[in-house]
PDBQT receptor file of N, H, CA, C and O in Angstrom, charges set to zero:
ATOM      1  N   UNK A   1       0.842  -1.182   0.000  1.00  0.00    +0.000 N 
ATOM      2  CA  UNK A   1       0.000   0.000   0.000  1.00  0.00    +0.000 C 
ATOM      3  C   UNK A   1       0.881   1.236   0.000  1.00  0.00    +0.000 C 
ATOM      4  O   UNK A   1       1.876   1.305   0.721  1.00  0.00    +0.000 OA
ATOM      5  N   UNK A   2       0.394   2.492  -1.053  1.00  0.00    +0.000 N 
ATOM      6  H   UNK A   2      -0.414   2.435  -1.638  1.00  0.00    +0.000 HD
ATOM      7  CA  UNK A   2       1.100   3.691  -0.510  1.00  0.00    +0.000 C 
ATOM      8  C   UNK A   2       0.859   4.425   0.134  1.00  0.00    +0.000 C 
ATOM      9  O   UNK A   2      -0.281   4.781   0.433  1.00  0.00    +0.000 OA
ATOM     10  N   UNK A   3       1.764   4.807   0.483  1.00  0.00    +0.000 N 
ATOM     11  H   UNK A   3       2.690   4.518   0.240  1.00  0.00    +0.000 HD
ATOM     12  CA  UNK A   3       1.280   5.988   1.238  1.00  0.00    +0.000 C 
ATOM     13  C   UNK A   3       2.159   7.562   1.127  1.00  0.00    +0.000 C 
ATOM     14  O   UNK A   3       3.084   8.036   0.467  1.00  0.00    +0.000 OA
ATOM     15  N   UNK A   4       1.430   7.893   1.972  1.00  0.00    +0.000 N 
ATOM     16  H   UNK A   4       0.679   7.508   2.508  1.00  0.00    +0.000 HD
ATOM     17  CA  UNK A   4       2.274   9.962   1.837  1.00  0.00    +0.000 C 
ATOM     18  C   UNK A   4       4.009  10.129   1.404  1.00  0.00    +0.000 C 
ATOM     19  O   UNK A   4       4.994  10.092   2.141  1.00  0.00    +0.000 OA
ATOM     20  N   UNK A   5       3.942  10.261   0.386  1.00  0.00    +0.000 N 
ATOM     21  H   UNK A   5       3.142  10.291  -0.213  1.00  0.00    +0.000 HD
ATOM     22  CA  UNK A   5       5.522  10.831  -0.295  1.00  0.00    +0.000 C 
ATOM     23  C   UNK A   5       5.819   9.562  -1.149  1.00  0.00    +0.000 C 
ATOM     24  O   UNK A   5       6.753   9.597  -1.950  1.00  0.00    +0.000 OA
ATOM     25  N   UNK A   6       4.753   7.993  -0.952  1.00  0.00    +0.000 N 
ATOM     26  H   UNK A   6       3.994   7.964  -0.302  1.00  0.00    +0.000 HD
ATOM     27  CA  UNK A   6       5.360   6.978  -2.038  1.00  0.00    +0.000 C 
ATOM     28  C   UNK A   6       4.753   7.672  -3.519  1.00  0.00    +0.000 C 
ATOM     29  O   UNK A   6       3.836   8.442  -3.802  1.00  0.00    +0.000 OA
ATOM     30  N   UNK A   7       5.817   6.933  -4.278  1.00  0.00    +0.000 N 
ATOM     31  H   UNK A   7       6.563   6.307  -4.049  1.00  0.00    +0.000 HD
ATOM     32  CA  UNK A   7       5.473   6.699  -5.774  1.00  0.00    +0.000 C 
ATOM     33  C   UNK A   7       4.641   5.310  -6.325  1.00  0.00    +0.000 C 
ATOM     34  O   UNK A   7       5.065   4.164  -6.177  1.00  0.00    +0.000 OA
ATOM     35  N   UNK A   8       3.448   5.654  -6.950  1.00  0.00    +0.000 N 
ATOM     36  H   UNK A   8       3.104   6.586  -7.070  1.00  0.00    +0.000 HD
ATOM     37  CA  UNK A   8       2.661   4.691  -7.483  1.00  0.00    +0.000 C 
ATOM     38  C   UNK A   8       2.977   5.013  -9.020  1.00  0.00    +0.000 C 
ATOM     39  O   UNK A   8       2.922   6.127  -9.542  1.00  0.00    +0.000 OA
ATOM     40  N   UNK A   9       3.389   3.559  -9.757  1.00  0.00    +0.000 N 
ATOM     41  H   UNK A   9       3.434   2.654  -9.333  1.00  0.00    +0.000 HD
ATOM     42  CA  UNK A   9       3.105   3.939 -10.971  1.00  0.00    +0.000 C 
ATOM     43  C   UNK A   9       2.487   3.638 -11.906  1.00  0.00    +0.000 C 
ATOM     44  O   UNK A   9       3.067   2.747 -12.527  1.00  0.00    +0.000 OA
ATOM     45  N   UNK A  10       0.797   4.185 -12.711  1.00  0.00    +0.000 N 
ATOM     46  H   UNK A  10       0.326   4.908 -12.206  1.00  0.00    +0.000 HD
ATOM     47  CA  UNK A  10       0.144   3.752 -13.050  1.00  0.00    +0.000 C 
ATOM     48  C   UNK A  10       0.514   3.609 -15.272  1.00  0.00    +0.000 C 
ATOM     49  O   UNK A  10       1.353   4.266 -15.888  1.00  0.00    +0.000 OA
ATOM     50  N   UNK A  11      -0.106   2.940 -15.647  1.00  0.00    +0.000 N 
ATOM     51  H   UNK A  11      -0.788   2.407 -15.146  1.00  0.00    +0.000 HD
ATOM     52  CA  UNK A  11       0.584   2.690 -17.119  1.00  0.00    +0.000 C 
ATOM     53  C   UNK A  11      -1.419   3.256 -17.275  1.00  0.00    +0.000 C 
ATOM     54  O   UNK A  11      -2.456   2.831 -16.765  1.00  0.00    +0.000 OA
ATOM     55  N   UNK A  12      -1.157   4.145 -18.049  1.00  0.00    +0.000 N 
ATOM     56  H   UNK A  12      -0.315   4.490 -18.464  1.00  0.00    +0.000 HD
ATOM     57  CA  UNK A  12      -1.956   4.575 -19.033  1.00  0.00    +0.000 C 
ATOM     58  C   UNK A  12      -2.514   4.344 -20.222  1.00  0.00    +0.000 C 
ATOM     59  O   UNK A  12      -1.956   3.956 -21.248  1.00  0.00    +0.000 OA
ATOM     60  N   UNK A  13      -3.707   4.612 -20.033  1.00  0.00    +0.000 N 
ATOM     61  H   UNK A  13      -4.161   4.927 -19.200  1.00  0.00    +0.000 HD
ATOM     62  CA  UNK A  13      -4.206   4.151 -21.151  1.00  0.00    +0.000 C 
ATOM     63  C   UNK A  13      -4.620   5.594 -22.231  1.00  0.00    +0.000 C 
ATOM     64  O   UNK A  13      -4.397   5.755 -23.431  1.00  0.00    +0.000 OA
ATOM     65  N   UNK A  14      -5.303   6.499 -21.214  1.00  0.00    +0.000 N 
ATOM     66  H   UNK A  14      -5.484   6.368 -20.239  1.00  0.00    +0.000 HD
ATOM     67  CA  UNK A  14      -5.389   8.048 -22.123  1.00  0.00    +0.000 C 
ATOM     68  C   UNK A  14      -4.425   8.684 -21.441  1.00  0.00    +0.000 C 
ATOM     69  O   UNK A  14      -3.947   8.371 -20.351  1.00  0.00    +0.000 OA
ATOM     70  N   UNK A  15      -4.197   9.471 -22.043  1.00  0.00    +0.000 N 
ATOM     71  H   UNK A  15      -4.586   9.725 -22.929  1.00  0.00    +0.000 HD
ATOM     72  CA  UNK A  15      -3.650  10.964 -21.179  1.00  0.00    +0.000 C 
ATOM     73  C   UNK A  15      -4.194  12.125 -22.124  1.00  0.00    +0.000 C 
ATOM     74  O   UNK A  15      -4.108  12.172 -23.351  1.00  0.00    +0.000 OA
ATOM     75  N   UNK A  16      -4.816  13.118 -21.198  1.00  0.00    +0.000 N 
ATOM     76  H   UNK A  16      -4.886  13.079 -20.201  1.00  0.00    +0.000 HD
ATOM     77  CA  UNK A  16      -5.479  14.121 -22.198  1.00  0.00    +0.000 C 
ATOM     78  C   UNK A  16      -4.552  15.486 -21.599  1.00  0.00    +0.000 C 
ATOM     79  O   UNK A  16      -4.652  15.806 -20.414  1.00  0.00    +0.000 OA
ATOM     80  N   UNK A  17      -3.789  16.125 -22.405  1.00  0.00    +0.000 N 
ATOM     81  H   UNK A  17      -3.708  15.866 -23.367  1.00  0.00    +0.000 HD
ATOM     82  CA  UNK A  17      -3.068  17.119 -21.880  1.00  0.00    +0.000 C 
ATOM     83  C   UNK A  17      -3.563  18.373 -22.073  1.00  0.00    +0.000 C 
ATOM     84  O   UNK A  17      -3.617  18.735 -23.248  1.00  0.00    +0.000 OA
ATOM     85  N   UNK A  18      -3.958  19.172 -21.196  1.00  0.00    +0.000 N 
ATOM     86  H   UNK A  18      -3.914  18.878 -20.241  1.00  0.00    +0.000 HD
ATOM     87  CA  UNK A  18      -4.514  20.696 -21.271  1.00  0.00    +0.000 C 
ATOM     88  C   UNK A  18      -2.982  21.838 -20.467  1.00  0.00    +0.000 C 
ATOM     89  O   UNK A  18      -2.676  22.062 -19.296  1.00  0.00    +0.000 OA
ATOM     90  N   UNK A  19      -2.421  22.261 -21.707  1.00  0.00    +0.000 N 
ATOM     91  H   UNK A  19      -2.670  22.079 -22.658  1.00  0.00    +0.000 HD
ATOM     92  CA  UNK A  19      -1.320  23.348 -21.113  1.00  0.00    +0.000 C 
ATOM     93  C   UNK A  19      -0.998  22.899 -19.521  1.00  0.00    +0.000 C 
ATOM     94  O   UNK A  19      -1.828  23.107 -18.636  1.00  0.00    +0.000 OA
ATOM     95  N   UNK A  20       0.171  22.323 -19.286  1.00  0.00    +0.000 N 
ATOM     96  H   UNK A  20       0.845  22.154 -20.005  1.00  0.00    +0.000 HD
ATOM     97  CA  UNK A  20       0.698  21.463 -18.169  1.00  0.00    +0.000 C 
ATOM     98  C   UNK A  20      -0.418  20.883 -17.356  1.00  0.00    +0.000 C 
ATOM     99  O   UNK A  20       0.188  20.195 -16.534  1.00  0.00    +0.000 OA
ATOM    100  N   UNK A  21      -1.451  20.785 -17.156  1.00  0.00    +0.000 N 
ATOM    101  H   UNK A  21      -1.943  21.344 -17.823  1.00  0.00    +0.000 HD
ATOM    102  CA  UNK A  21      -2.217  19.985 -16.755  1.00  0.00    +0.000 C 
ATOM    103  C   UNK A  21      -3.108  18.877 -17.445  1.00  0.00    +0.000 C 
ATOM    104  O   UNK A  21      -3.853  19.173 -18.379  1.00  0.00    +0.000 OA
ATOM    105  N   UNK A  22      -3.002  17.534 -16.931  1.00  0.00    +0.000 N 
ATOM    106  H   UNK A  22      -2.397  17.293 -16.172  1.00  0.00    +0.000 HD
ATOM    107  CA  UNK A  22      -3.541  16.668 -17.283  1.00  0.00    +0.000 C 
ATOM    108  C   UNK A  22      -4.761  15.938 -16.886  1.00  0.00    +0.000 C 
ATOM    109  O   UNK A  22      -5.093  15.975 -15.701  1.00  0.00    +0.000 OA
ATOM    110  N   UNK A  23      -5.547  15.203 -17.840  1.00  0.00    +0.000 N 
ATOM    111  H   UNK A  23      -5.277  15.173 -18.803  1.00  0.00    +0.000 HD
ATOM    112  CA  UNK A  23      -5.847  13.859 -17.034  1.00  0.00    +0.000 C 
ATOM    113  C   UNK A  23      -5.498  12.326 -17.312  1.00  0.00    +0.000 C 
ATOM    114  O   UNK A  23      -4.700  11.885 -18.139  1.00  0.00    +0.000 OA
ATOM    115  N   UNK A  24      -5.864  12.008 -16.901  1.00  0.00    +0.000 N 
ATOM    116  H   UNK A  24      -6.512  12.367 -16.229  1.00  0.00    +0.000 HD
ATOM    117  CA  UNK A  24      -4.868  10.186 -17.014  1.00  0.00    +0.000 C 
ATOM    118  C   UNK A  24      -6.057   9.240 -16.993  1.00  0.00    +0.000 C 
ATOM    119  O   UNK A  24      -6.985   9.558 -16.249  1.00  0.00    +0.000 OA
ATOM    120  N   UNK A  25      -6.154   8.205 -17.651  1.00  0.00    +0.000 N 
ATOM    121  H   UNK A  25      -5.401   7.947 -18.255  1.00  0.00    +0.000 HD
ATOM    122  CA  UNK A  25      -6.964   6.845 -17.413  1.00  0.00    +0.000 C 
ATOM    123  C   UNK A  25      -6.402   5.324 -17.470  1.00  0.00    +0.000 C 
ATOM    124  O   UNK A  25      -6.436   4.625 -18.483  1.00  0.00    +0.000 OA
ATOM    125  N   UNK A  26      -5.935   4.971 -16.350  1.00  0.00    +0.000 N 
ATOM    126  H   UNK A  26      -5.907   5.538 -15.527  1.00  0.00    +0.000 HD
ATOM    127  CA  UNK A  26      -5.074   4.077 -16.364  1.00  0.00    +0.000 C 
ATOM    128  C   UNK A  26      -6.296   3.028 -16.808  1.00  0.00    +0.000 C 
ATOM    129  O   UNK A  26      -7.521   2.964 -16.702  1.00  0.00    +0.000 OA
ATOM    130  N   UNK A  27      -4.971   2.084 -17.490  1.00  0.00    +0.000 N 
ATOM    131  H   UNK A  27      -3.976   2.136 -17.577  1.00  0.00    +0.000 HD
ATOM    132  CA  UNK A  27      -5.355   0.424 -17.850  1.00  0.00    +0.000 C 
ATOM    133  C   UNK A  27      -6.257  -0.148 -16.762  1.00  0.00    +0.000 C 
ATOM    134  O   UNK A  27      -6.149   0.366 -15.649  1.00  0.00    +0.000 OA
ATOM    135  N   UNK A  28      -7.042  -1.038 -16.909  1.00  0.00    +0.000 N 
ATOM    136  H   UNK A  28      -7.130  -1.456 -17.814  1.00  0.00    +0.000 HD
ATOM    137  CA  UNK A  28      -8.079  -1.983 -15.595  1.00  0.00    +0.000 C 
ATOM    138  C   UNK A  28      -8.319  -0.676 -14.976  1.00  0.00    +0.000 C 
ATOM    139  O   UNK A  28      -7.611  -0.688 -13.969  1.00  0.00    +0.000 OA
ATOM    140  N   UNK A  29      -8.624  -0.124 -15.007  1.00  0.00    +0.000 N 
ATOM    141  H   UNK A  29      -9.198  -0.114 -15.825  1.00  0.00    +0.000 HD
ATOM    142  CA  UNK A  29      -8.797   1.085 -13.506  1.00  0.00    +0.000 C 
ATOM    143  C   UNK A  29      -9.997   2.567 -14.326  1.00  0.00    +0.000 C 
ATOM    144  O   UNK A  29      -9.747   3.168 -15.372  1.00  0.00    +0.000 OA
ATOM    145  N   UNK A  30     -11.348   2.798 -13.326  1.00  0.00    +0.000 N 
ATOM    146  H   UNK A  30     -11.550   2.310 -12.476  1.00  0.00    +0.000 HD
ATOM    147  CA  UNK A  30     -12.169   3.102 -14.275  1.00  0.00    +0.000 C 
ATOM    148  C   UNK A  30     -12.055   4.854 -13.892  1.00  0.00    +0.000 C 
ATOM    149  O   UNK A  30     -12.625   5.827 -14.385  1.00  0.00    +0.000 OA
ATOM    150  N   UNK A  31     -10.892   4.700 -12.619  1.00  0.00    +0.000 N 
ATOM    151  H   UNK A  31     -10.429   3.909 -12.218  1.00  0.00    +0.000 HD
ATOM    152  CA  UNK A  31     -10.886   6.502 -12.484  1.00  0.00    +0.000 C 
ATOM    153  C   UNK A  31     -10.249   6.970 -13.355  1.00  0.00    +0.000 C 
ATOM    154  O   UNK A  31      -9.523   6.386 -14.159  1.00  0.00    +0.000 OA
ATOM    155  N   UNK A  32     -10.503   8.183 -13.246  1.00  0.00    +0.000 N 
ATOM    156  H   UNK A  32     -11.093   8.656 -12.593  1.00  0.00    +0.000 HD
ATOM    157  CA  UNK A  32      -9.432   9.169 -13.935  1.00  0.00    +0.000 C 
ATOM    158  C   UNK A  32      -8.865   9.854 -12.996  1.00  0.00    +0.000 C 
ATOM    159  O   UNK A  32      -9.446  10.201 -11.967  1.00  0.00    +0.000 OA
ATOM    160  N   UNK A  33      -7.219  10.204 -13.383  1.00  0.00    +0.000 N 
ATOM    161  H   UNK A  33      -6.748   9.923 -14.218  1.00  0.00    +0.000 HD
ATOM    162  CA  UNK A  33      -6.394  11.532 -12.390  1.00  0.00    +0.000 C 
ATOM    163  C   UNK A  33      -6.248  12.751 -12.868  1.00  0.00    +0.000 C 
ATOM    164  O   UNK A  33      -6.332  13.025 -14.065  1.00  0.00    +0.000 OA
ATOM    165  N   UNK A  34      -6.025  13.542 -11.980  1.00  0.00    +0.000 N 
ATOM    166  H   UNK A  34      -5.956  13.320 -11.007  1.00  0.00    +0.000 HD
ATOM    167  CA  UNK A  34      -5.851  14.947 -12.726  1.00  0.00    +0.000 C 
ATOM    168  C   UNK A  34      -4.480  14.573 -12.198  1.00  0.00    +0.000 C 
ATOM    169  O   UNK A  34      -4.159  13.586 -11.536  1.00  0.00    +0.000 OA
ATOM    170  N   UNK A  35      -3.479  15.944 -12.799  1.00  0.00    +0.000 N 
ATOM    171  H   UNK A  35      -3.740  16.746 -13.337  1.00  0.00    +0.000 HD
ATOM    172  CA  UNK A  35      -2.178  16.075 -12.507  1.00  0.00    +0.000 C 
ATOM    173  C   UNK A  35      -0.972  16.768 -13.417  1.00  0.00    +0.000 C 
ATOM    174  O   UNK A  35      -1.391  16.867 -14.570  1.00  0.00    +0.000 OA
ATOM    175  N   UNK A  36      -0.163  17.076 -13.345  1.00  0.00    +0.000 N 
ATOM    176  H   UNK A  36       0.178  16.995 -12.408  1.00  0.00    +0.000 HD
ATOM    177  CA  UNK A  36       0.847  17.809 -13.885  1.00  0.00    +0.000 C 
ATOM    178  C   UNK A  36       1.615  17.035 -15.163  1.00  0.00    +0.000 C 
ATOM    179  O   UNK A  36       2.363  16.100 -14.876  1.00  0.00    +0.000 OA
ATOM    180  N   UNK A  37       1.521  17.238 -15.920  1.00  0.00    +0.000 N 
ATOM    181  H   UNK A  37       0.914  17.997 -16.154  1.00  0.00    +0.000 HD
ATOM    182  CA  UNK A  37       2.322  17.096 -17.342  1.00  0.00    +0.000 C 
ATOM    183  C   UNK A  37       3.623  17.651 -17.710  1.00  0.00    +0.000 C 
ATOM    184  O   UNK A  37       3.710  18.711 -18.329  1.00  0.00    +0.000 OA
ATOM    185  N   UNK A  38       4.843  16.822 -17.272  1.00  0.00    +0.000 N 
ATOM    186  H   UNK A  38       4.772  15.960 -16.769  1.00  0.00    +0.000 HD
ATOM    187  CA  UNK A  38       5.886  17.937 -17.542  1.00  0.00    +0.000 C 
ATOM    188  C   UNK A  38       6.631  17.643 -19.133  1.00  0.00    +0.000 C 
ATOM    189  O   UNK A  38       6.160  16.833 -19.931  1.00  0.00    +0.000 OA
ATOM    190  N   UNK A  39       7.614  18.300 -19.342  1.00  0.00    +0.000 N 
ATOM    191  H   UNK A  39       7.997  18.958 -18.694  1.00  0.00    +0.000 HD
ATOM    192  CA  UNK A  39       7.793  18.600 -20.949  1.00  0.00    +0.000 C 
ATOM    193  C   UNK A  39       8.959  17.679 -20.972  1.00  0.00    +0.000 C 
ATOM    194  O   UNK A  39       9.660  17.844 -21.971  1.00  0.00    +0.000 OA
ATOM    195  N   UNK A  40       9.343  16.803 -20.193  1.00  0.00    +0.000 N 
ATOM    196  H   UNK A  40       8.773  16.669 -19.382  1.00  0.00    +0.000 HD
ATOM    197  CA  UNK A  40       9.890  15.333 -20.338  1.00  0.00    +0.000 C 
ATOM    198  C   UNK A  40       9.071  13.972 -20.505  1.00  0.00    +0.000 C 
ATOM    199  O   UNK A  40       9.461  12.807 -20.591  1.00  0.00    +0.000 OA
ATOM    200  N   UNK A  41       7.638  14.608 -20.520  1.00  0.00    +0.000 N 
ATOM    201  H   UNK A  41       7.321  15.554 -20.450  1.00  0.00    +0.000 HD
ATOM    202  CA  UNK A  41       6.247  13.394 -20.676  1.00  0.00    +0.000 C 
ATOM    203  C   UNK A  41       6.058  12.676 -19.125  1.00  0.00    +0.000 C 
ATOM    204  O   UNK A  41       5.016  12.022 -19.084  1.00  0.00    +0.000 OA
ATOM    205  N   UNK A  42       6.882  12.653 -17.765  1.00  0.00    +0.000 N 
ATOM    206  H   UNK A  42       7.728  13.184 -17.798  1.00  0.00    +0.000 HD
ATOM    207  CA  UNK A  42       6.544  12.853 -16.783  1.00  0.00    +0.000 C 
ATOM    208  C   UNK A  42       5.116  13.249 -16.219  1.00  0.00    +0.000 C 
ATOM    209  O   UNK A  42       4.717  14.379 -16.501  1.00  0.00    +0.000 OA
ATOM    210  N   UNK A  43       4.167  12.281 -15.314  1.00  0.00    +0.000 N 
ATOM    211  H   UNK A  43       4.492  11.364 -15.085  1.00  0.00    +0.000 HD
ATOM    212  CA  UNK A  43       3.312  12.738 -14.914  1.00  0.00    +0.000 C 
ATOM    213  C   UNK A  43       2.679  12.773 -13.149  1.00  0.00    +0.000 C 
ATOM    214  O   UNK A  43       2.317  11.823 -12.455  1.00  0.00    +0.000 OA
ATOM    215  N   UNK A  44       2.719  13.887 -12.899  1.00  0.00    +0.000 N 
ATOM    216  H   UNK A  44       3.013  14.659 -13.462  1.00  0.00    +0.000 HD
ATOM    217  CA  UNK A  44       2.394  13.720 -10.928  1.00  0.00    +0.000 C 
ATOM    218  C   UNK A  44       0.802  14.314 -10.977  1.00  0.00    +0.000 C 
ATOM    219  O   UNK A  44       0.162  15.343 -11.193  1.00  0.00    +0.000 OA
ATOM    220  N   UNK A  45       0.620  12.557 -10.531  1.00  0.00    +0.000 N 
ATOM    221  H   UNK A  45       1.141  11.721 -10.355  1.00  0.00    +0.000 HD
ATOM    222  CA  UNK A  45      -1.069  13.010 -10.463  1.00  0.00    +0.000 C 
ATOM    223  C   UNK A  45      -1.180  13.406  -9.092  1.00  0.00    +0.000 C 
ATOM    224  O   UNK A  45      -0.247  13.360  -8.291  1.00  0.00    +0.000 OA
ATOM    225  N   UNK A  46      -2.783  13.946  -8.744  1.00  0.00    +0.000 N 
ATOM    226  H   UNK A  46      -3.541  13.984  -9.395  1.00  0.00    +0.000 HD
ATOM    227  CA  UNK A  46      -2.704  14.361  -7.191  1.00  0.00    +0.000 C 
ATOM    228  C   UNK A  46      -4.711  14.030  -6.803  1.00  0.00    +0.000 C 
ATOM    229  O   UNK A  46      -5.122  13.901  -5.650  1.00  0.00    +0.000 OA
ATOM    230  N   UNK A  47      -5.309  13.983  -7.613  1.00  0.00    +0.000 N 
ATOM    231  H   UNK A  47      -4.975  14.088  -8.550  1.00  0.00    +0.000 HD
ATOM    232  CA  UNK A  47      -6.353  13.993  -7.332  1.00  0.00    +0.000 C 
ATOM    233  C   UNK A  47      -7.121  12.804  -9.126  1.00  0.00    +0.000 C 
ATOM    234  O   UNK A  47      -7.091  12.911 -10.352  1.00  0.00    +0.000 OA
ATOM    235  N   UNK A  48      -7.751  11.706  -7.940  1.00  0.00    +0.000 N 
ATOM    236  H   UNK A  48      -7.775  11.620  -6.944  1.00  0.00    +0.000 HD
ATOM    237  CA  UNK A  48      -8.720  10.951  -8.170  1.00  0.00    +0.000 C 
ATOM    238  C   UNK A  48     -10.195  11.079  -8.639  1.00  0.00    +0.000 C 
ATOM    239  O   UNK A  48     -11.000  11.579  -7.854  1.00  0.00    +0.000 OA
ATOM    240  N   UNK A  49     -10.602  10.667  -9.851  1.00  0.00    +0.000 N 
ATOM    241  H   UNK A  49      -9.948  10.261 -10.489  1.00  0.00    +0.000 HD
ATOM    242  CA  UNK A  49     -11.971  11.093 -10.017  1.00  0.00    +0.000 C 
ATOM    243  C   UNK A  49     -12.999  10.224 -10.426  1.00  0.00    +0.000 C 
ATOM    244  O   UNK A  49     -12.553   9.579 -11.375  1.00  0.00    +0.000 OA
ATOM    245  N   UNK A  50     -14.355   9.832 -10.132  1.00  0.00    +0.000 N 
ATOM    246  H   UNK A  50     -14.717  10.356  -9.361  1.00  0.00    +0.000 HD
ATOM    247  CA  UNK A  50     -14.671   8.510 -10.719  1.00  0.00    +0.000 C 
ATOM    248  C   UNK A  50     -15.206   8.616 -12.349  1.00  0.00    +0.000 C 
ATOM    249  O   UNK A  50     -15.449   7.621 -13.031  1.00  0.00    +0.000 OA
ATOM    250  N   UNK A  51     -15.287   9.503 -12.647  1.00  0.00    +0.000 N 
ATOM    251  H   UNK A  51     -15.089  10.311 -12.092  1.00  0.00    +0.000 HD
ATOM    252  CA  UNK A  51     -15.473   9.571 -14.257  1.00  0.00    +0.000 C 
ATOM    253  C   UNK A  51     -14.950  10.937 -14.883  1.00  0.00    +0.000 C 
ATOM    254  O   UNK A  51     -14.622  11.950 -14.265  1.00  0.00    +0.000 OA
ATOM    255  N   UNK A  52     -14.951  10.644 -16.764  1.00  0.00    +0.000 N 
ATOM    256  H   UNK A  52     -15.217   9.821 -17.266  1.00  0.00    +0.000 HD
ATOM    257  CA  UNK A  52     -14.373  11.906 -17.300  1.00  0.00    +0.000 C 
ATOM    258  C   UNK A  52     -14.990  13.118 -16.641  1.00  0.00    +0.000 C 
ATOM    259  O   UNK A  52     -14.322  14.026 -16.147  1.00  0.00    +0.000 OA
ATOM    260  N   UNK A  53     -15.932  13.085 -16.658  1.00  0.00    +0.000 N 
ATOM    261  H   UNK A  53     -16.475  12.348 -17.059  1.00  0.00    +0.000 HD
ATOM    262  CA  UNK A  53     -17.136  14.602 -16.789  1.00  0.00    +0.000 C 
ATOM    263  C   UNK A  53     -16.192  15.507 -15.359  1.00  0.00    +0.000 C 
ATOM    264  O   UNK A  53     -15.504  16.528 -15.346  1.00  0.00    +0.000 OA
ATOM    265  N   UNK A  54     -16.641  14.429 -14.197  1.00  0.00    +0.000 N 
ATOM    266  H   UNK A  54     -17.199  13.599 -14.208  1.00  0.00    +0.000 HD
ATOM    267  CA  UNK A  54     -16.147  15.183 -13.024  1.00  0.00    +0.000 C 
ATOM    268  C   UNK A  54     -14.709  15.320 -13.477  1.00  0.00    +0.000 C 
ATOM    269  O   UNK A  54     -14.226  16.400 -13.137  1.00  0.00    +0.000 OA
ATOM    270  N   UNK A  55     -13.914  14.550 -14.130  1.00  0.00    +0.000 N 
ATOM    271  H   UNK A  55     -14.306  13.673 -14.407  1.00  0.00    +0.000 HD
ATOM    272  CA  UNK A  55     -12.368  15.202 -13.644  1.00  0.00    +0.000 C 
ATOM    273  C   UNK A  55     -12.861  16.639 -15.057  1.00  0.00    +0.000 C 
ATOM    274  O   UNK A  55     -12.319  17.738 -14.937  1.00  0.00    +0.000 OA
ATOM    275  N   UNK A  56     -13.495  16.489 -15.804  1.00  0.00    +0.000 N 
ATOM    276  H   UNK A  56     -13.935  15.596 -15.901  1.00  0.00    +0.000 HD
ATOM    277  CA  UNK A  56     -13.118  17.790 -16.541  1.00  0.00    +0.000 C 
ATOM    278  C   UNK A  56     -13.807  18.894 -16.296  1.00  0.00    +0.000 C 
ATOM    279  O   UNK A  56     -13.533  19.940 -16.884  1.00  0.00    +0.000 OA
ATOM    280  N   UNK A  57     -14.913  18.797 -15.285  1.00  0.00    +0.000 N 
ATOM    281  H   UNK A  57     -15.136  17.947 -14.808  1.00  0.00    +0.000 HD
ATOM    282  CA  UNK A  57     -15.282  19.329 -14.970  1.00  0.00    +0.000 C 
ATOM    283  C   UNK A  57     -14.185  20.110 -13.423  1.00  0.00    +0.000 C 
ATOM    284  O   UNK A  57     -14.502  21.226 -13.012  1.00  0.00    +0.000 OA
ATOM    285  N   UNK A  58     -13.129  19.436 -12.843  1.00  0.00    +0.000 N 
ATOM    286  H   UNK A  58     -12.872  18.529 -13.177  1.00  0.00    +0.000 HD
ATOM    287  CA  UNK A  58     -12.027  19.838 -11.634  1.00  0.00    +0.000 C 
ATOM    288  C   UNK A  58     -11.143  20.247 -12.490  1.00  0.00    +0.000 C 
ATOM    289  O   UNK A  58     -10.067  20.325 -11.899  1.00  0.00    +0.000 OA
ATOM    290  N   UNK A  59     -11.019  20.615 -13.819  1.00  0.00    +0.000 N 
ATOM    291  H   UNK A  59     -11.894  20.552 -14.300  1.00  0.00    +0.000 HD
ATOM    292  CA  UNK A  59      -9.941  21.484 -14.306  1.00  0.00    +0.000 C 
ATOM    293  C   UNK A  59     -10.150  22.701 -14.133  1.00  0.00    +0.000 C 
ATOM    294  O   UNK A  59      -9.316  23.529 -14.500  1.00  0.00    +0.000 OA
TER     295      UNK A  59
């Protein structure tokens, strides 16, 4: 289990990039993340969402 300061790393299935912010939809897994997009393709998600609408609707 992780926890505070671990690294989880999820393999993607979308990534939708909006000017350094993202969202993510990992493989088997029906949430989506929001999170930071950096310009090495690097991604730090921070917040969990149970479908598109709500995470695009938390951008």
């Amino acid at each position: 289990m992780a926890g505070p300061g671990d690294h989880e790393i999820l393999h993607p299935e979308i990534v939708l990039g909006f000017h350094g912010l993202c969202l993510v939809k990992p493989v088997h897994d029906d949430d989506w993340y929001m999170g930071s997009l950096y310009d090495d393709g690097s991604i730090d998600c921070w917040t969990a969402y149970d479908d598109l609408y709500e995470a695009l609707r938390g951008l």
